[in-house]
C-alpha positions as CSV (number, residue, x, y, z in Angstrom):
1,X,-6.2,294.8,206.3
2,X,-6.8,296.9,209.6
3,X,-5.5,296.1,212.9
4,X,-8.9,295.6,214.0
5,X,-9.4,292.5,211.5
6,X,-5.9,291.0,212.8
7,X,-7.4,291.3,216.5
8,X,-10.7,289.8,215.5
9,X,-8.8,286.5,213.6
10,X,-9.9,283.4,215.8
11,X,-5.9,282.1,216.1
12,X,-4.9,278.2,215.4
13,X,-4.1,275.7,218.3
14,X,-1.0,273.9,218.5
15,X,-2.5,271.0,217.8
16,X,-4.5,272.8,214.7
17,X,-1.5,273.8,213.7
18,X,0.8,270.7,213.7
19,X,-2.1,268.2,212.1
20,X,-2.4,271.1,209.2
21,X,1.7,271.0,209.1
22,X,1.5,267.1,208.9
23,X,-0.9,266.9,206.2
24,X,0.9,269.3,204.3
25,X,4.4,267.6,204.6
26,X,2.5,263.7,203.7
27,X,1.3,265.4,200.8
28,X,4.0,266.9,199.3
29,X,6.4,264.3,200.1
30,X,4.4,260.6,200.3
31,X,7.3,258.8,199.3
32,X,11.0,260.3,199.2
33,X,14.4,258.8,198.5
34,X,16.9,260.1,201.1
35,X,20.8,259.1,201.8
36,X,22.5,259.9,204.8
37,X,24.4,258.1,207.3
38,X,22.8,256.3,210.3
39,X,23.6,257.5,214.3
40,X,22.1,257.0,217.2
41,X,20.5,253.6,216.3
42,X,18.7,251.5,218.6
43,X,15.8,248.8,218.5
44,X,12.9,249.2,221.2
45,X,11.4,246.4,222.6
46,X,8.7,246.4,220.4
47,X,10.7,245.5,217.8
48,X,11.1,249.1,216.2
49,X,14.2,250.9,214.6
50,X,15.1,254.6,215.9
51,X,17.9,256.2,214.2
52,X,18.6,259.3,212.6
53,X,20.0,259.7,209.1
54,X,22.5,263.2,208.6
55,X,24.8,264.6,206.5
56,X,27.1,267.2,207.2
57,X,24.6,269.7,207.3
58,X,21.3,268.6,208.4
59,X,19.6,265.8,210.4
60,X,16.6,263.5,209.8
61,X,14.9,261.4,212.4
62,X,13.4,258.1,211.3
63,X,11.2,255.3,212.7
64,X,11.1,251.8,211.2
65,X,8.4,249.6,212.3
66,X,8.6,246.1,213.2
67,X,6.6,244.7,210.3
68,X,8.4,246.5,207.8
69,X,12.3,245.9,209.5
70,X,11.8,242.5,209.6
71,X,11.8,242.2,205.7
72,X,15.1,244.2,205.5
73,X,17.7,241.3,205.5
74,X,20.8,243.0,207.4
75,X,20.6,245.7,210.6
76,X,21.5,249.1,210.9
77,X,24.2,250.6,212.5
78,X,25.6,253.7,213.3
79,X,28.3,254.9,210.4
80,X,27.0,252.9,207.8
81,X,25.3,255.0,204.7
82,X,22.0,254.2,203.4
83,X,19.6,255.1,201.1
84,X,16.1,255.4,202.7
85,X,12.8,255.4,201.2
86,X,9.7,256.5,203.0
87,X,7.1,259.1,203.7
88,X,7.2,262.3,206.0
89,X,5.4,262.9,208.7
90,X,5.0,264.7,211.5
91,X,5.4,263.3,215.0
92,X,2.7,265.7,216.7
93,X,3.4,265.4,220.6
94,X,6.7,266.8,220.2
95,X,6.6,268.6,217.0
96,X,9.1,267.2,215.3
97,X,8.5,265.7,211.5
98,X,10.5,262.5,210.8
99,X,10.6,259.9,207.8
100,X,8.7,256.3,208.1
101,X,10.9,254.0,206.4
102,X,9.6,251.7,203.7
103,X,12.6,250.2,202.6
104,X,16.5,250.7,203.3
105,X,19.7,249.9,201.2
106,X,23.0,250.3,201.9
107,X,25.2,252.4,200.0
108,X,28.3,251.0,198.1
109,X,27.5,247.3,199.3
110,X,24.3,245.4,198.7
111,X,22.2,244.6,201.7
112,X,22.5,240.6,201.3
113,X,26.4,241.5,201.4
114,X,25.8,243.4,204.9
115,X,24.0,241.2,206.6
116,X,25.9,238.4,205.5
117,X,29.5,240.2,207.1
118,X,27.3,241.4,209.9
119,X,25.7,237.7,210.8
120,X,29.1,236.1,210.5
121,X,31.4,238.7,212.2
122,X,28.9,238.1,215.1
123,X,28.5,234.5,214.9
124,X,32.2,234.1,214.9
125,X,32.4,235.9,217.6
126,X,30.5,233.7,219.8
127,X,33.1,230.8,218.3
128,X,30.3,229.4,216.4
129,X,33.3,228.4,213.9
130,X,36.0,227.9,215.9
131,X,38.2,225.0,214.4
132,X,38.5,223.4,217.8
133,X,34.6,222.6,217.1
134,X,35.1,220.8,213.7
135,X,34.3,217.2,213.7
136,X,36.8,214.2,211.6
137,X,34.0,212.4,209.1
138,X,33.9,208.9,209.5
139,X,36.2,206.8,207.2
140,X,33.8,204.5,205.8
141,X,30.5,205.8,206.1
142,X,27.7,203.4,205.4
143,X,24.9,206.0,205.9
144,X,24.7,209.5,204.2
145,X,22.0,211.9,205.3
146,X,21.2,214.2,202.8
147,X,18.9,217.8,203.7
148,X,18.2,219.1,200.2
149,X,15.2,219.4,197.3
150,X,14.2,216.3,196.3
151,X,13.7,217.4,192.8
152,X,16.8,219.8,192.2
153,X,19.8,218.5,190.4
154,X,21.9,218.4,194.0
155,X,20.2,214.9,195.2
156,X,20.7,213.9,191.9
157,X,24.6,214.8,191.4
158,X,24.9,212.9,194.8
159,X,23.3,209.7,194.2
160,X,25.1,210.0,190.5
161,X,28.5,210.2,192.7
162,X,28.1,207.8,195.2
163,X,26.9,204.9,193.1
164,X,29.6,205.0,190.6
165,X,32.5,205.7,193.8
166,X,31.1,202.9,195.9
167,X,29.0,199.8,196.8
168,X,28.7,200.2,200.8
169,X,27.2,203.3,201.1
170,X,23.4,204.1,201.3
171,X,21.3,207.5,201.3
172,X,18.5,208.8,203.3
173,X,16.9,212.2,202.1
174,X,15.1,214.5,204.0
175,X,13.3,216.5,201.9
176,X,13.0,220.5,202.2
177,X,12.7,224.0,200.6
178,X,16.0,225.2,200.0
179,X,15.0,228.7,198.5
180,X,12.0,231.5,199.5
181,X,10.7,232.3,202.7
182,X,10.9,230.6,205.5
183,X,13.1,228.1,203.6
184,X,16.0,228.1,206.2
185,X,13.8,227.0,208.9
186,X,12.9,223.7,207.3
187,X,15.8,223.1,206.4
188,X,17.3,223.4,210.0
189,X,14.1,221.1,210.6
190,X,15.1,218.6,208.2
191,X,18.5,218.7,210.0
192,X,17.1,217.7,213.1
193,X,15.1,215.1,212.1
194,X,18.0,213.4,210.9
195,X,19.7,213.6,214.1
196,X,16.5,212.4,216.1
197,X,16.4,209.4,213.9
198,X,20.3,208.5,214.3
199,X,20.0,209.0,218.2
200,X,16.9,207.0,218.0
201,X,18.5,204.5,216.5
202,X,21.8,204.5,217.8
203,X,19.3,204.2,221.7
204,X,17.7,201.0,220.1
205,X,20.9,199.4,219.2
206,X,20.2,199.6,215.2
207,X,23.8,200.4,213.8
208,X,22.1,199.7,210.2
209,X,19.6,202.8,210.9
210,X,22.4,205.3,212.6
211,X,23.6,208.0,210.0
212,X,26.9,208.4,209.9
213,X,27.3,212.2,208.0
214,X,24.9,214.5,206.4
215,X,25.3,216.3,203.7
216,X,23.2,220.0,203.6
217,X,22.9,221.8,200.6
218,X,21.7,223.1,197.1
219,X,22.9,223.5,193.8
220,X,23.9,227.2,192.6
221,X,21.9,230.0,191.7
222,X,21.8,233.8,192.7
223,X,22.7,235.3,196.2
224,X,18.8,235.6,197.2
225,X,18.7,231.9,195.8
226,X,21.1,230.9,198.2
227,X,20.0,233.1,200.6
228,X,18.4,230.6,203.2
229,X,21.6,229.1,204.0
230,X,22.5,232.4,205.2
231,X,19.9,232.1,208.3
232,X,21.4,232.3,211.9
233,X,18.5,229.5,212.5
234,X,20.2,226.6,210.3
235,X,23.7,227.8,211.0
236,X,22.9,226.9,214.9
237,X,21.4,223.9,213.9
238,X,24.2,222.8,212.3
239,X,26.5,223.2,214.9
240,X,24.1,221.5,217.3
241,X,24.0,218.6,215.0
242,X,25.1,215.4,216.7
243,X,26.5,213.9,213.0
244,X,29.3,215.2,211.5
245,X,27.9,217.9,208.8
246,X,29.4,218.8,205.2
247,X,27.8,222.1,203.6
248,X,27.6,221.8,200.1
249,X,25.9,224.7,199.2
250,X,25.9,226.4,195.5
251,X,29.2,226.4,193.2
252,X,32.9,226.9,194.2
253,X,32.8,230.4,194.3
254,X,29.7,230.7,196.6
255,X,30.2,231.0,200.5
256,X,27.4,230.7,202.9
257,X,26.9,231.4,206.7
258,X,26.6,227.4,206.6
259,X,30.2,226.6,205.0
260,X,31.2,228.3,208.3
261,X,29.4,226.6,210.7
262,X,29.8,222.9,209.3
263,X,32.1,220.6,210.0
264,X,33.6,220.5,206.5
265,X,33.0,222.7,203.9
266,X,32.5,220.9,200.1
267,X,32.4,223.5,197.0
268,X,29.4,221.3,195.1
269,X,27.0,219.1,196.2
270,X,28.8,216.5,193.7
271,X,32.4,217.5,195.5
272,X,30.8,216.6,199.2
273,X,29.2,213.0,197.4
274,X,33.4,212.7,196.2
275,X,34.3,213.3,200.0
276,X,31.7,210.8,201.7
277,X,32.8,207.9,199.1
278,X,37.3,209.1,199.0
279,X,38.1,207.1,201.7
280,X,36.7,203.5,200.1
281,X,38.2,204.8,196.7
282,X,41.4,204.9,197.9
283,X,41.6,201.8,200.5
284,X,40.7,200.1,196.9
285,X,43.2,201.8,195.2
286,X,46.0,200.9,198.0
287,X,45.2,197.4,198.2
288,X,45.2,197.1,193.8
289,X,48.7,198.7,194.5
290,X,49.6,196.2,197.1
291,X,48.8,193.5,195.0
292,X,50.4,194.7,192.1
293,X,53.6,194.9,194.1
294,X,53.4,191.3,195.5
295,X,52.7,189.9,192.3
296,X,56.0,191.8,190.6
297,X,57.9,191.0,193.9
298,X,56.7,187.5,193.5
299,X,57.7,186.9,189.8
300,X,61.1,189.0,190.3
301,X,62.2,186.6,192.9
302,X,61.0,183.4,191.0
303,X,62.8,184.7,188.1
304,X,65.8,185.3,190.3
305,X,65.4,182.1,191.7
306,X,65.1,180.4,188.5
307,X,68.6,182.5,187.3
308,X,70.7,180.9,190.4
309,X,69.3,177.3,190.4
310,X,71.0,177.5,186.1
311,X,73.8,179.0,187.0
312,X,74.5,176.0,190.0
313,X,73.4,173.4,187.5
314,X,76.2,174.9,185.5
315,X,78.8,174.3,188.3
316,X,81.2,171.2,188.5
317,X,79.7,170.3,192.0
318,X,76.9,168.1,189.9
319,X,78.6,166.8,187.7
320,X,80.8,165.5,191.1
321,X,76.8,164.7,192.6
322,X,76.4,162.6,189.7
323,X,79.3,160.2,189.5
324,X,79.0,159.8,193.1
325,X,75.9,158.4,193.1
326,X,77.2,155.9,190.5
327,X,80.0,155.1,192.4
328,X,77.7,154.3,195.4
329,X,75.6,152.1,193.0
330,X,78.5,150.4,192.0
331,X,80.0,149.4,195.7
332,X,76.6,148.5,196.7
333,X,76.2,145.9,193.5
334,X,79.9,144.6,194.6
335,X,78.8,144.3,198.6
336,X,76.0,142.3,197.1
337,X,77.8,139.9,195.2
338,X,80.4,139.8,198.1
339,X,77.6,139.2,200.1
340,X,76.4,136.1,198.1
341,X,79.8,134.2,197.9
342,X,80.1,134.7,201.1
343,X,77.1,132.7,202.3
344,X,77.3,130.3,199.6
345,X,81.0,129.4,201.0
346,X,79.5,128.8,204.6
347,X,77.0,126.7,203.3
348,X,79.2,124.5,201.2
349,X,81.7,124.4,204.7
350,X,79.0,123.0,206.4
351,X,77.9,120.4,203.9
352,X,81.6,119.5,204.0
353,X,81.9,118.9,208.1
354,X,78.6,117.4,207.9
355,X,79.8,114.7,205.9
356,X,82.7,113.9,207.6
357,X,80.6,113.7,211.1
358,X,78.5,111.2,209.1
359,X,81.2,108.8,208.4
360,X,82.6,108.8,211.6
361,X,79.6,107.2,213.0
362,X,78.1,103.7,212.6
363,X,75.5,102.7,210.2
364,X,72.2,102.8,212.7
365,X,73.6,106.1,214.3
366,X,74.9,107.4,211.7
367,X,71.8,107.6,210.0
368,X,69.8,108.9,213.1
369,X,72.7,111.8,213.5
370,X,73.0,112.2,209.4
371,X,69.0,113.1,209.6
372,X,69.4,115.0,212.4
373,X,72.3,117.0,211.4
374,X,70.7,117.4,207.7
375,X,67.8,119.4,209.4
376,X,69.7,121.1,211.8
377,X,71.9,122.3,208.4
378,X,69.2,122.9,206.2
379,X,67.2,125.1,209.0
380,X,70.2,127.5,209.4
381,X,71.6,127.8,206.5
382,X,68.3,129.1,205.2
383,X,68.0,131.1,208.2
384,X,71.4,132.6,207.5
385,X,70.4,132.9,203.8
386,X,67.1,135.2,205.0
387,X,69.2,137.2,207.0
388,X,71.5,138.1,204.6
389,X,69.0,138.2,201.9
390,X,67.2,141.1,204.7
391,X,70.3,142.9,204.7
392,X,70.7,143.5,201.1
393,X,67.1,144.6,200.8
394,X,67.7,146.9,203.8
395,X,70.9,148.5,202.3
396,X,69.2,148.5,198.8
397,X,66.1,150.8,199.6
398,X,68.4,153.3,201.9
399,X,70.1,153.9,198.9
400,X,67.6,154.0,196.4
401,X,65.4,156.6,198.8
402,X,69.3,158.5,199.1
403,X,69.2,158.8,195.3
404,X,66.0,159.9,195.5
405,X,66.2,162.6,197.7
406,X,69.1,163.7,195.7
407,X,67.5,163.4,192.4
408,X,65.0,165.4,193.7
409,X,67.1,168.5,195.5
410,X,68.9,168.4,192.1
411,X,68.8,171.3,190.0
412,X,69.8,168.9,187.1
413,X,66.3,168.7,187.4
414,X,65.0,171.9,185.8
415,X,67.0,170.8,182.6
416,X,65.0,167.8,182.6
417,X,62.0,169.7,182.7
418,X,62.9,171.1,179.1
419,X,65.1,174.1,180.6
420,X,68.3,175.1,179.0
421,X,71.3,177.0,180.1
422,X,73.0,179.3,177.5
423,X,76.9,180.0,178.1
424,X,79.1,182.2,176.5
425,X,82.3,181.4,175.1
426,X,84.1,182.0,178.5
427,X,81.9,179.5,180.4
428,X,80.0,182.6,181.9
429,X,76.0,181.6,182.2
430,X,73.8,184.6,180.0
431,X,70.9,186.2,181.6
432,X,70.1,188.7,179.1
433,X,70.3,188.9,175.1
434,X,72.4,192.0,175.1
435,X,75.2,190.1,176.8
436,X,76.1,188.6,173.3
437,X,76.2,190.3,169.4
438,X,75.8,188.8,166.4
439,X,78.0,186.6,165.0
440,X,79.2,184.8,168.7
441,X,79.4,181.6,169.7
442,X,77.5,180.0,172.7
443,X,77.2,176.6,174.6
444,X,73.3,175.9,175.6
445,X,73.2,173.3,177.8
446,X,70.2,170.5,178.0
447,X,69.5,167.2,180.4
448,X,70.9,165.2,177.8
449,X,74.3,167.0,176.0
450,X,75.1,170.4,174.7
451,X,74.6,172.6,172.0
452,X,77.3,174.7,170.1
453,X,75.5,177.6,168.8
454,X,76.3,180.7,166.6
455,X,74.4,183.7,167.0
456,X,72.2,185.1,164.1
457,X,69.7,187.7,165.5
458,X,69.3,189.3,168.8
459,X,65.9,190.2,170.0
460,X,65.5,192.9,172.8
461,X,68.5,195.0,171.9
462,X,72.1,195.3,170.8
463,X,75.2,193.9,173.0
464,X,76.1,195.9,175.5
């Protein structure tokens, strides 16, 4: 080729140049996987990423658009490696070719994982967890709000659990999503329905319709499954809740952003359905315990009762008690018949001076005064008779209620009840079979008399 041909060439623009350069690279390289680490990261306020992903010896701009970055669950930051897919173009007003990125991983840690440690590192601090938040739940709640699928096998473990732990407490769903897109939102929805309903009816003075804890959660599945309780939407909602809140999201092993927020944390839906219906479960256990106890305190102490009054009955003291009271039967029969003679000796004196006044007078008087005389007689000596008579029914009813009252108080009693008392052959009163063997002798005795016994068998163990 001559120099004159190379003069005559009409030469490419810039612009010419740079469009056939960008065509070029989007062709040979429409979709690439690169990995590098991120620097120089920052979001625009349209929403797009700007970073550039290097290695130690190159750099690559790249430019992730709002629509796309908005599917990518955790965000970027400088350090962190990635693996980038995307196409390359070239950014013509500068001249400078960069990758559009189509979808971004990180390296070593899946990008649930990230944003997960991301979104709570942050949340945490902001105090969104601090313990000094955490609300007590109720003791006896007697209304559980429940945010969860009202066809998964959560709702069901719960209901399961609370109806077979306890009678008081009722359930009021609010039914959501609890897996996909845009699942987290509903169920912070749910959420606050529940609490505009309690402070609804808590302003209208309906205790029955206030809500005393909810319960948010799921049963398991994978960490996408789970994924909506991961959303910075329901974990704000949750600490905004005006009810007490137990997250009860997956199986024991699973931790979500909303076991963090929540006022207590249950491993399984079934374990926060235990926790609601605990407290009534073990007030009914404590008071089964207490009455247990009274009832073996109370038998003990009869039994111990019952072991003294035998042993007294035992004592010589009765026996004293006893012939007592017959003595005092006996003195009362002799103040009787005292009693008796005596007024039948002041009524025969009186006939006697009667009839001696009678013959001193003569025969008209005499008979006036002897009439006279015979009816003031006969009118006090029955008076005196009744009085007496009164006095020995007096005396006679004190004693029989004394005798009485002492029957009564007497623990001679219990024998005659059909009671015995069993000695042994040193007059010592037996409680208990294995104070005596085989072959001893023992005194039982009843309200009427004593047994001499020998013993044969003993039942409950060998002597002592």
């Amino acid at each position: 080729m001559s120099l004159f041909d190379e003069t005559e060439r009409r030469p490419l623009s810039v612009s010419e140049l740079t469009s056939q350069v960008r065509g070029a690279l989007e062709n040979r390289f429409a979709s690439v996987w690169v990995e590098g680490e991120i620097s120089n990261f920052r979001q625009a306020a349209s929403g797009h990423w700007y970073f550039t992903v290097r290695d130690e010896g190159a750099q690559l701009r790249a430019t992730c658009f709002r629509g796309i970055n908005s599917r990518i669950r955790f965000r970027p930051s400088d350090g962190l490696l990635v693996r980038v897919r995307g196409r390359m173009t070239v950014y013509e007003p500068r001249g400078e070719y960069e990758l559009l990125v189509e979808a971004l991983d990180p390296v070593g840690a899946g990008a649930l994982r990230v944003a997960f440690e991301q979104l709570k590192e942050r949340l945490a601090a902001e105090g969104l967890f601090d313990a000094s938040l955490k609300r007590k739940l109720p003791v006896l709640p007697r209304r559980v709000g429940v945010v969860t699928s009202p066809t998964g096998a959560a709702i069901r473990d719960i209901i399961r659990t609370v109806e077979r732990r306890t009678r008081t407490v009722s359930i009021l769903l609010a039914p959501t999503r609890v897996q996909g897109e845009g699942a987290a939102a509903e169920v912070a929805r749910a959420l606050r329905a529940l609490n505009e309903h309690h402070l609804r009816a808590l302003s209208e003075g309906r205790a029955e319709g206030c809500v005393d804890v909810i319960i948010v959660g799921r049963g398991g599945g994978s960490s996408e499954d789970l994924w909506a309780f991961n959303e910075e939407e329901l974990a704000r909602a949750i600490r905004a809740s005006s009810v007490p809140v137990i997250s009860a999201v997956g199986h024991e092993t699973d931790f979500t952003i909303a076991d963090f927020a929540a006022d207590v944390r249950a491993a399984t839906p079934t374990a926060a359905a235990e926790i609601v219906a605990e407290r009534e479960d073990e007030i009914g256990d404590y008071v089964e315990r207490l009455t247990h106890g009274l009832v073996n305190a109370a038998r003990y102490r009869l039994l111990a009762e019952r072991a003294r009054v035998q042993e007294a009955a035992m004592s010589p003291g009765f026996d004293e008690v006893r012939m007592r009271l017959r003595v005092a039967r006996e003195e009362l029969a002799d103040a009787r018949c005292r009693l008796d003679n005596r007024a039948g000796d002041l009524g025969r004196d009186a006939r006697r001076r009667l009839d001696a006044l009678v013959q001193k007078l003569s025969p008209g008087r005499m008979a006036t005064a002897a009439t006279r005389s015979r009816v003031r007689l006969t009118v006090g000596g029955a008076a005196l008779e009744a009085a007496a008579r009164a006095r020995v029914e007096d005396a006679r009813g004190r004693l029989v209620a004394a005798v009485a009252a002492l029957d009564a108080m007497s623990p001679l009693a219990v024998l005659g009840r059909g009671y015995a008392l069993a000695q042994d052959a040193g007059g010592r009163v037996l409680r208990s079979a294995r104070a005596v063997g085989v072959g001893e002798s023992v005194r039982v005795r009843l309200a009427e008399g004593a047994l001499r016994c020998r013993i044969e068998e003993v039942e409950g163990g060998e002597k002592n």
